[in-house]
C-alpha positions in Angstrom: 37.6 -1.4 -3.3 37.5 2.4 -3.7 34.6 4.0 -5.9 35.8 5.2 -9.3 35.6 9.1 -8.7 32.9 10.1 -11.0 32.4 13.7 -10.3 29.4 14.6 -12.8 25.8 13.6 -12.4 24.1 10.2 -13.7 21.0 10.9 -14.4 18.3 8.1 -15.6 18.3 9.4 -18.7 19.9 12.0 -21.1 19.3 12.8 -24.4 21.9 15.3 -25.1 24.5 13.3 -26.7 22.6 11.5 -28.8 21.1 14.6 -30.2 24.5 16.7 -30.1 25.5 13.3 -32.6 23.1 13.9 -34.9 22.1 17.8 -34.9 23.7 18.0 -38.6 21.9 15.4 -39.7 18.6 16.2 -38.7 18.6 20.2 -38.9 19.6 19.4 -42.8 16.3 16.8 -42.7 14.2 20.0 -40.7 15.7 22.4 -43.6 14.3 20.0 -46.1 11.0 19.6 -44.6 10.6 23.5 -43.8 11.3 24.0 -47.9 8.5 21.9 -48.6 6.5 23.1 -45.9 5.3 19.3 -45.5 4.7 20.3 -42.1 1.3 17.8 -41.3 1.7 14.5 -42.8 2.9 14.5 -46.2 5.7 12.9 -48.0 8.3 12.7 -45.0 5.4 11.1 -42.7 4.8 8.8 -45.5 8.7 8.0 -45.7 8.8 7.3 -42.4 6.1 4.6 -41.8 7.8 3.1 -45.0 10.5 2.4 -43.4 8.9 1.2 -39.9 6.6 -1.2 -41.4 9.7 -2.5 -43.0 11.6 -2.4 -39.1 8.2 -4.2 -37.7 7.5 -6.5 -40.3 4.1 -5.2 -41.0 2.9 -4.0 -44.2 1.5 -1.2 -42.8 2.2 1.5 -40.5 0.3 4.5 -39.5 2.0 7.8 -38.2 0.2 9.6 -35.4 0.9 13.0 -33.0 1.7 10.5 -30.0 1.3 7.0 -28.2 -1.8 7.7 -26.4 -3.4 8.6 -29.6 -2.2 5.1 -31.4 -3.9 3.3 -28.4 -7.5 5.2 -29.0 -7.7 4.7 -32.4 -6.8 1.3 -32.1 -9.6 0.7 -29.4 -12.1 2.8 -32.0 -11.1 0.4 -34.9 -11.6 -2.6 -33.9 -15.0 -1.3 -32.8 -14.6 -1.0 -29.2 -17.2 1.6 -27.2 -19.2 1.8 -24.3 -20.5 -1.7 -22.7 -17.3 -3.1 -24.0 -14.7 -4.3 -21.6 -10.7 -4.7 -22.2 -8.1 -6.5 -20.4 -5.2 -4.0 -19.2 -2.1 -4.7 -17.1 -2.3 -3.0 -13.7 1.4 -2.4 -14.0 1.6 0.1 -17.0 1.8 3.5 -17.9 -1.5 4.7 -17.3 -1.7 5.8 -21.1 -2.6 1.8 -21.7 -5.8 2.3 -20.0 -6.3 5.5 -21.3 -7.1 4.1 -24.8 -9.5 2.2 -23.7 -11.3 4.9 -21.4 -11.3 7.3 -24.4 -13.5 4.9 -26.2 -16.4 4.8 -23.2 -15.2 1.3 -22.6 -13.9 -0.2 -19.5 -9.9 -1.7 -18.5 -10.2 -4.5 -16.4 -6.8 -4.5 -14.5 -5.1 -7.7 -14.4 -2.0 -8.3 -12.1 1.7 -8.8 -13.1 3.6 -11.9 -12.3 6.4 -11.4 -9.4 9.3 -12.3 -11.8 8.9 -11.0 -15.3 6.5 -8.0 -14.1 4.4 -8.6 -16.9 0.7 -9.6 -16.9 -0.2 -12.5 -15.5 -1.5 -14.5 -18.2 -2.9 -17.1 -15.6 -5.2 -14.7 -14.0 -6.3 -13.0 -17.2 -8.8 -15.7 -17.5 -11.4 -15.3 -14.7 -11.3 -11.8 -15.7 -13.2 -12.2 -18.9 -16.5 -11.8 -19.2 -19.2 -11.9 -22.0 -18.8 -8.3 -22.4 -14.9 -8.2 -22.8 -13.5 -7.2 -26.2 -9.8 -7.3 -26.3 -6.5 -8.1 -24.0 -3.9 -5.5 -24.3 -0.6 -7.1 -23.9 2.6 -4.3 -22.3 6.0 -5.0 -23.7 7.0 -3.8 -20.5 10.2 -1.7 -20.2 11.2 -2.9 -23.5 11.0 -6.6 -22.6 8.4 -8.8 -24.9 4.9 -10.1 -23.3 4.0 -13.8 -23.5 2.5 -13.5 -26.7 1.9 -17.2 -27.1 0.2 -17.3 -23.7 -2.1 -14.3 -25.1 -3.0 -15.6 -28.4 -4.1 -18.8 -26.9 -6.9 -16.6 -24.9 -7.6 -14.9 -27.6 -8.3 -17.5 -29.7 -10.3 -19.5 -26.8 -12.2 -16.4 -25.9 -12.2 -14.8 -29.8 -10.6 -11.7 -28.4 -8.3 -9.0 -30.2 -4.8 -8.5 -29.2 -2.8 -5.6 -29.2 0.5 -5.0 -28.5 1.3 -1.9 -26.5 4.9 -1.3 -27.7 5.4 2.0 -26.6 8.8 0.7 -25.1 9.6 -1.9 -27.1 10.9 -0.3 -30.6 13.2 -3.2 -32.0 12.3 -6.0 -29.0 11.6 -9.3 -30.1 9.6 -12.5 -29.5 10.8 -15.8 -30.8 13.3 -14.0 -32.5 10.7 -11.3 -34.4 10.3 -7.6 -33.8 7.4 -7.0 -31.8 4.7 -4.9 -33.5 3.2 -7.5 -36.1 1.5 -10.2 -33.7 -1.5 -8.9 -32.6 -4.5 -7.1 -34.8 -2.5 -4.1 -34.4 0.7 -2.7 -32.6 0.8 0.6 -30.7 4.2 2.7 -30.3 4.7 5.7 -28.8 7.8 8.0 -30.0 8.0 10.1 -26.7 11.5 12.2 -27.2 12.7 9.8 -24.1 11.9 6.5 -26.1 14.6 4.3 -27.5 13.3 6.0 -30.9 12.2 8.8 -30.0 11.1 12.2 -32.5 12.2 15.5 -32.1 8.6 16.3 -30.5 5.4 14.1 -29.7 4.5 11.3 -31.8 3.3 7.7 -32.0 2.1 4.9 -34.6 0.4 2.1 -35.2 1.6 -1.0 -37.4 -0.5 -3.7 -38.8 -1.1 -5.9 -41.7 -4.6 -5.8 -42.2 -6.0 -3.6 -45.5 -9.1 -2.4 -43.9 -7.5 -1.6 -40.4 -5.2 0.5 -42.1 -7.4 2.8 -44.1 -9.8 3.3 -40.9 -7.3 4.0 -39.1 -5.8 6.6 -41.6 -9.1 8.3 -41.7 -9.4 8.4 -38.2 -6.4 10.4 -37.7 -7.4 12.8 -40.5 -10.6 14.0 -39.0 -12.8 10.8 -40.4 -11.5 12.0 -44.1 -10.5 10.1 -47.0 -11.5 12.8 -49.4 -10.9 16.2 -48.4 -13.8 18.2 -46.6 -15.5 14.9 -47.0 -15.7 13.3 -43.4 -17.6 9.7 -43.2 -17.7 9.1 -39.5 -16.0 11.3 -36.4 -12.5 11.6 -36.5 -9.8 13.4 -35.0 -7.2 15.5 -35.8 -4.1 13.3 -34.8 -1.5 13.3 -37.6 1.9 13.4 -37.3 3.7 16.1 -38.1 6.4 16.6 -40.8 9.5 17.4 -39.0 9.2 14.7 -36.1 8.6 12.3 -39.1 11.7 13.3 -40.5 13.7 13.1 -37.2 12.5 9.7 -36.5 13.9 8.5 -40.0 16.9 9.7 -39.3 17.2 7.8 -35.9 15.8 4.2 -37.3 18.7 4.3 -39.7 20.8 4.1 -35.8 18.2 2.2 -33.6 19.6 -1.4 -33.7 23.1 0.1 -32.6 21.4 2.3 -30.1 19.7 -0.8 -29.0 22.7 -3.0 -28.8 24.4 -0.8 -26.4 21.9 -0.6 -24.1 21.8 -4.5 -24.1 26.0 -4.4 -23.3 24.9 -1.9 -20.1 22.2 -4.1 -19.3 24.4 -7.2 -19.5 26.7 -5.8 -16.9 24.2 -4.9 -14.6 23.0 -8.2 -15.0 26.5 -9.5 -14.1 28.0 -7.2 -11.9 25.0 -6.1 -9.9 25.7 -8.6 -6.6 23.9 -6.6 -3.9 21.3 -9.4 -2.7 19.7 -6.3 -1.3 18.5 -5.4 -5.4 16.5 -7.6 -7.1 15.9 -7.4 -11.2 13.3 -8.2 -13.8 13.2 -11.6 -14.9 14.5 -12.5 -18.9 12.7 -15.3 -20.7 14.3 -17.5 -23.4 12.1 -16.0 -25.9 12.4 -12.8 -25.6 15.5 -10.1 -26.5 14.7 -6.9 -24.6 15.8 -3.6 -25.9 15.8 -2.4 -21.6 14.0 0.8 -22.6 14.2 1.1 -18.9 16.6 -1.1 -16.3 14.4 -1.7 -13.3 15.0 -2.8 -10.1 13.3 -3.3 -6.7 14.9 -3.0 -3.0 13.1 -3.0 0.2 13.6 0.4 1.3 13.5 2.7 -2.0 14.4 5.7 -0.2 17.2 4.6 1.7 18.3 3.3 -1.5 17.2 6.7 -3.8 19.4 8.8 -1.3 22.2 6.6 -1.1 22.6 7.0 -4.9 21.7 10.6 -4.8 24.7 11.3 -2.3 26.9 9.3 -5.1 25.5 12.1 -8.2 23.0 8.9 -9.5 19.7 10.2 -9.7 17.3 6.8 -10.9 13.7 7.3 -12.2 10.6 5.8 -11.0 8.3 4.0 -13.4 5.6 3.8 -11.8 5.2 4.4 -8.1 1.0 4.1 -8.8 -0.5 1.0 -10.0 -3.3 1.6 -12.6 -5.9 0.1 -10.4 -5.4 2.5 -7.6 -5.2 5.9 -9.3 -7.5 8.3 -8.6 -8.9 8.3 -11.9 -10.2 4.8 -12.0 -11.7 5.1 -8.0 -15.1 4.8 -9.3 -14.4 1.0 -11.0 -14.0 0.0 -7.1 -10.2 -1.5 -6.9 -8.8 -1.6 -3.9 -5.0 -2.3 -2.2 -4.5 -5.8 -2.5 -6.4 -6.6 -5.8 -3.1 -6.6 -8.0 -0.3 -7.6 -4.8 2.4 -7.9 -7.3 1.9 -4.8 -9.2 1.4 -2.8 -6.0 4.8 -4.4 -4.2 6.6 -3.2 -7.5 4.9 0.1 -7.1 6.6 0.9 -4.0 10.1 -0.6 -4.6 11.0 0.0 -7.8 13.9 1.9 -8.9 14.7 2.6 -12.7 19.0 2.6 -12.7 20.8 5.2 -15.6 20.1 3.5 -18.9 20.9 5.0 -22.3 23.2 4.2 -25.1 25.4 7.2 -24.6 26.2 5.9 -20.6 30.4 4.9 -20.8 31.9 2.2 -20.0 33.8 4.3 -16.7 30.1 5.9 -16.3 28.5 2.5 -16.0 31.4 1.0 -13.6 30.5 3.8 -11.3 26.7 3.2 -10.6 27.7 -0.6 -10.2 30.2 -0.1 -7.8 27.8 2.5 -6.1 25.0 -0.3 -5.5 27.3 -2.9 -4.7 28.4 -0.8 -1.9 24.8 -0.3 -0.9 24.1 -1.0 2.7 27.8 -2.1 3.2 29.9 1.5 3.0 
């Protein structure tokens, strides 16, 4: 069977369309923020985490300048610092342990299973120690954790949870949207997320009262009054115009979502190359596939193939957190996390975004299939 001849590249991701869709809408949403100079938090930040409490079923939400900075100030309110230790995933974005670093505490890197890629709730245990704080659970790719499997630790152990959600914006567990199960839930809006702003920003959700205020002066430089600063804070607000942007896209999100699911589905179903392997999908969980991975046993052979075809994949993440340079001086070494470092080398992340067509899609599927066989 011949090759549909798709001439023009495939990249992982591309954010043009969606953005050339809605440049009315959101320059008229800029013009209205740039009249009311609300430029630094203010009325269209306030709007905004409105309306993604609402999304997350939360009462609250908390708008920040980006995702790493919704992971520290979690860490800081919930008390975590030095001496403290928290349970990471070794296969993350590094940004996970980077909230707990910030803090002077320690990540304690726990594998992934070899199915799901998530963390391995059966090895989380023997990890804990009398000093360990928290478990910080990855909704990985946009696919759910085991939060069951979590909270049971947690509640053995009297641990906090928190969701890293970065990926996840509109996933669900058990048929809820991630965000609301744990003490608090951290999301990054990266440009490249499934919501992402116009610019750098993040928040943090959660339905405790006194979470929310710390964490609102936290962001605001320890302030509650004005020039009046009760502990140390940082400057990490959001600003006014990626607030604004990101309204504008949660009004589209569950649409954006569902299309990626109909791309995902056909990879799912088409995909019959016994040389590519896929993440695992649990019952309980309905990813959003912020990112459609894969794994092959030679990732070059296979990256060049698909670059000679105009696909160009991603890689997320070709370094497990346990062996970057960064975190040499905690003493992890090849072999500690097996699953997260097999995935390191021989994952692929295939073109996934709602604006990919149908023909577009067909291509990259009949591309793979052909893998190893042309």
């Amino acid at each position: 069977m011949e090759v549909l001849a798709v001439q023009e590249k495939i990249p992982c991701l591309d954010l043009s369309g969606q953005h050339q869709q809605l440049r009315r809408e959101i320059f008229e949403a800029f013009e209205k923020v740039y009249d009311t100079t609300a430029f630094s938090g203010g009325s269209f930040v306030e709007e905004f985490e409105r309306s993604f409490a609402t999304f997350c079923n939360t009462e609250f939400a908390v708008g920040v300048n980006n995702g790493t900075s919704a992971l520290h100030l979690a860490m800081l309110a919930l008390g975590i610092g030095a001496g403290d230790e928290v349970i990471v995933p070794a296969n993350t974005f590094i940004a996970t342990a980077w909230g707990v670093s910030y803090t002077g505490a320690t990540p304690v890197f726990v594998d992934c299973t070899s199915d799901t890629w998530q963390i391995d709730a059966s090895k989380i245990e023997e990890k804990i120690t009398n000093n360990t704080k928290a478990i910080i659970g990855v909704h990985l790719y946009g696919q759910a954790f085991d939060v069951d499997a979590l909270s049971i630790l947690c509640q053995k152990y009297n641990l906090f949870l928190i969701e890293d959600a970065a990926q996840a914006q509109g996933a669900t567990y058990k048929g809820k949207h991630v965000g609301g199960f744990g003490q608090m839930g951290c999301f990054s809006f990266y440009p490249g997320k499934n919501l992402g702003a116009c610019g750098e920003a993040g928040g943090i959700t959660t339905s405790d009262l006194v979470y929310y205020k710390h964490l609102q002066s936290l962001r605001n430089h320890g302030s509650v009054v004005r020039y009046y600063h009760d502990e140390i804070g940082f400057n990490m607000r959001m600003g006014g115009l990626e607030a604004a942007s990101l309204t504008i896209k949660l009004k589209y999100l569950s649409d954006w979502n569902k299309r990626r699911r109909e791309i995902a589905d056909r990879y799912q179903q088409e995909l019959i190359n016994p040389q590519i392997r896929m993440q695992t999908q649990p019952a309980w969980t309905e990813s959003i596939y912020h990112l459609f991975v894969i794994t092959t046993d030679d990732r070059s052979k296979l990256m060049q193939h698909l670059n000679e075809h105009n696909i160009f994949p991603g890689l997320h993440y070709p370094v497990p957190c346990h062996l970057q340079k960064a975190y040499t001086h905690l003493g992890y070494k090849e072999g500690d996390c097996p699953n997260a470092e097999y995935l390191a080398a021989h994952c692929l992340s295939l073109p996934m975004y709602a604006e990919l067509t149908d023909e577009q899609v067909t291509y990259v599927i009949e591309v793979l299939n052909r893998y190893g066989h042309a």
